[in-house]
Each structure stands twice: as C-alpha cells, then as structure tokens.
N, C-alpha and C positions, 0 to 999 in steps of 0.2 A: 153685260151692259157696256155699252161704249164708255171708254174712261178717257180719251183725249185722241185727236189726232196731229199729224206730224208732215208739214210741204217738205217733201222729199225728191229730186228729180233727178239725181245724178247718176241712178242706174243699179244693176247689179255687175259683177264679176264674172264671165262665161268663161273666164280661160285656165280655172285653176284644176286638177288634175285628180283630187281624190278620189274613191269609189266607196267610201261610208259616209255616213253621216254619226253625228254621236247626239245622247240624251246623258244630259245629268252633268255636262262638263263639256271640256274642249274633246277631240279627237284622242289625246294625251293625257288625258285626267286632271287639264289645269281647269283653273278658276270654277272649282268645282260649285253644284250647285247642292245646299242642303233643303231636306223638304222635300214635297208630294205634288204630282203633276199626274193630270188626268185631263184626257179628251184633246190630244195633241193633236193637231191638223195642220197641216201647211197647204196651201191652195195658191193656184198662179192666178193672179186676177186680184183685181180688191173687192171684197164681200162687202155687202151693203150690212147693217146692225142685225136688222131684220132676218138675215144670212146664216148668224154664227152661232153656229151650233144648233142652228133648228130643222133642219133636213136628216136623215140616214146618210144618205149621199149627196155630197153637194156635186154640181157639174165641173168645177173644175179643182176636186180636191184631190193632190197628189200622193199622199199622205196620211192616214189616220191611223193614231194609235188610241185603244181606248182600255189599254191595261187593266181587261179585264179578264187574265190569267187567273188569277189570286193567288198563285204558287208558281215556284221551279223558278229556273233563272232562263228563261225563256219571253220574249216580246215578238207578237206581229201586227203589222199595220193590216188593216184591213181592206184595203184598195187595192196595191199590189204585192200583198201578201211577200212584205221585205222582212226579214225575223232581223233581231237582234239579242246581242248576248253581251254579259258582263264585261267591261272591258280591264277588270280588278276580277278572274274566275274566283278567288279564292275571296274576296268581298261583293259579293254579288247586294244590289241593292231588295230592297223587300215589295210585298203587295200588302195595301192597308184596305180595308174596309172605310175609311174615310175618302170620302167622295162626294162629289156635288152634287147627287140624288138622294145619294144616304138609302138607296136602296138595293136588297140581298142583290147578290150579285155584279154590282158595280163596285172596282175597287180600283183604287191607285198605286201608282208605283213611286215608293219612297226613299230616298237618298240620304245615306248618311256619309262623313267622312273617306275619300277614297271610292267610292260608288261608283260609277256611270255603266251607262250601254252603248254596246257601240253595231250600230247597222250598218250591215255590206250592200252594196248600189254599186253591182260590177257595171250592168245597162244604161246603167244613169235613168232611173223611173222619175225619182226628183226631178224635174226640170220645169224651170220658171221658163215662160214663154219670151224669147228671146226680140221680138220685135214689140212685145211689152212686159216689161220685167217687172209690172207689180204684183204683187205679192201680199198672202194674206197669214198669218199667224195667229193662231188662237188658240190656247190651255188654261186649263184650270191648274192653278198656281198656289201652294199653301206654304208659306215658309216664313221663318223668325227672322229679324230686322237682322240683313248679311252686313258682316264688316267689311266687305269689299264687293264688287262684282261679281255674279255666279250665273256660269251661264248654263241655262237648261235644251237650248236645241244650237246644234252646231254644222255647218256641214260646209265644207270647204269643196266641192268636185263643182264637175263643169254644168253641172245644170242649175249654178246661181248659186253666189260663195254668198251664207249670209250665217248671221250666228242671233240668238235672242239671247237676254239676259235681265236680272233684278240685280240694281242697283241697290248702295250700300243705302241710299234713302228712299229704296221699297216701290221706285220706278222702272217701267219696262225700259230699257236698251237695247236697239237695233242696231247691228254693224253689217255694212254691205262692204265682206272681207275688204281689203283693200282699196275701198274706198271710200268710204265715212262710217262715222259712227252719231248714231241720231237717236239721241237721248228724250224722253215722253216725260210731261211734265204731272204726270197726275199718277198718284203714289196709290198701289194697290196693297 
C-alpha cells in the first residue's frame, strides 16, 4: 500500500565507483539494520501503486531478491542472478518463515546485530537510467522501533549512489549518496 510520497528532483549520483551493493547496513557494517526484509526490488523508473509487487517480472526491475533460500548464508536476486554473501562470514544473518504470504516456502532474511550481506556488481547490472534517474524501491520491512537510523539497502557504485533506510520514528529515508537525504513522513 502506498504510504506517502516525496517531490524530489535533484537527481542521483553516477560518478561513485563501487561494485557491490550491501543489504542489512552500509557497505561497512554501519548503521546497521535490525529485523526482516523480504521481496526487495529496486526498479529504474517510478512504479505506479498498482505496479508493486504485483507482477513476477516487472519491465524495468533491476533487482529482486525474494530470500527465498530458507538456509545457508547464500542470497540471489533473481533478474540477474547477482549472489550475495555475509559481509560478518562468521555472523551470517538468518532465513525466517515469517513473511508477507505466511506461505510454506516463502521466507525472509533476518538481521540481528553485526549482520548484513554484501553483493558484488563487477558490470554494474544496477543501474538507474541515467537520462531519468527515477527510481523505485520496494520491501517488506518488519522491524522494532530503531534508536537511530538503519539502513536496509545501500549501494554506493556508478549505476546511482542511493541507500534506503527506517528512521528512529519508523519512517522510510532516502539518501541519493551525496546529494540529499529525503526523509517520508508516514511511519510504517
């Protein structure tokens, strides 16, 4: 369900140099995220309501993870097939059966202290369309009211620096790397 939108025009970031992206935290394992995320998508383009998350494949999704491993400390997106791995090997985060289907075989991947994953994007498959650099984000998100910022998708390389994140008052925050941060007023 749509839960607010946000006039934004100032762009993304093409010039930054990474080749992962990270889930659960920053790159580095800051501002980690605690809690369960299922059905990550990033898409270049803005989805209409109607859009998210109701297709198999959406036409311009660059992205899907739908963390339905249930084991191992192994992640693939399912578009172009980008794996990602513990970026803590020796704290690897978990798979829950708690999901937004609540049905066998849908499960999510859960975050505790120290967690994240971190994806290699040697190619750069991520990449936001550069002569329109909108952008569409969309997960199922289950997490306790965080005392600070926690961000659950991060990706700093050249195909559009942006990072998502729940705020300490249980609102999405978008930062388009270096160059704003644009805070959503409706608390999930």
């Amino acid at each position: 369900v749509l839960g607010d939108t946000v006039s934004y025009t100032s762009g993304v970031n093409f010039t930054r140099t990474q080749t992962l992206f990270s889930i659960g935290a920053e790159w580095n394992g800051a501002l980690q995220y605690t809690g369960s995320v299922d059905r990550l998508k990033a898409s270049s383009g803005i989805l209409t309501p109607e859009e998210l998350d109701s297709q198999k494949v959406l036409p311009v999704t660059l992205v899907s993870f739908e963390f339905n491993e249930g084991s191992g400390n192994t992640i693939t997106d399912t578009i172009n097939s980008l794996t990602g791995s513990p970026g803590a090997p020796a704290n690897p985060p978990t798979f829950q059966a708690d999901s937004p289907s609540a049905q066998p075989g849908d499960s999510s991947i859960h975050f505790e202290a120290g967690q994240y994953m971190i994806v290699n994007d040697p190619d750069t498959r991520v990449r936001f369309d550069t002569n329109d650099a909108s952008f569409t984000l969309q997960a199922w998100v289950k997490c306790a009211t965080p005392a600070g910022r926690q961000v659950f998708f991060y990706s700093n390389g050249p195909g559009g620096a942006v990072s998502f994140s729940v705020n300490n008052n249980r609102t999405v925050f978008v930062t388009t790397l270096g160059i704003a941060d644009v805070p959503s007023q409706a608390a999930i």
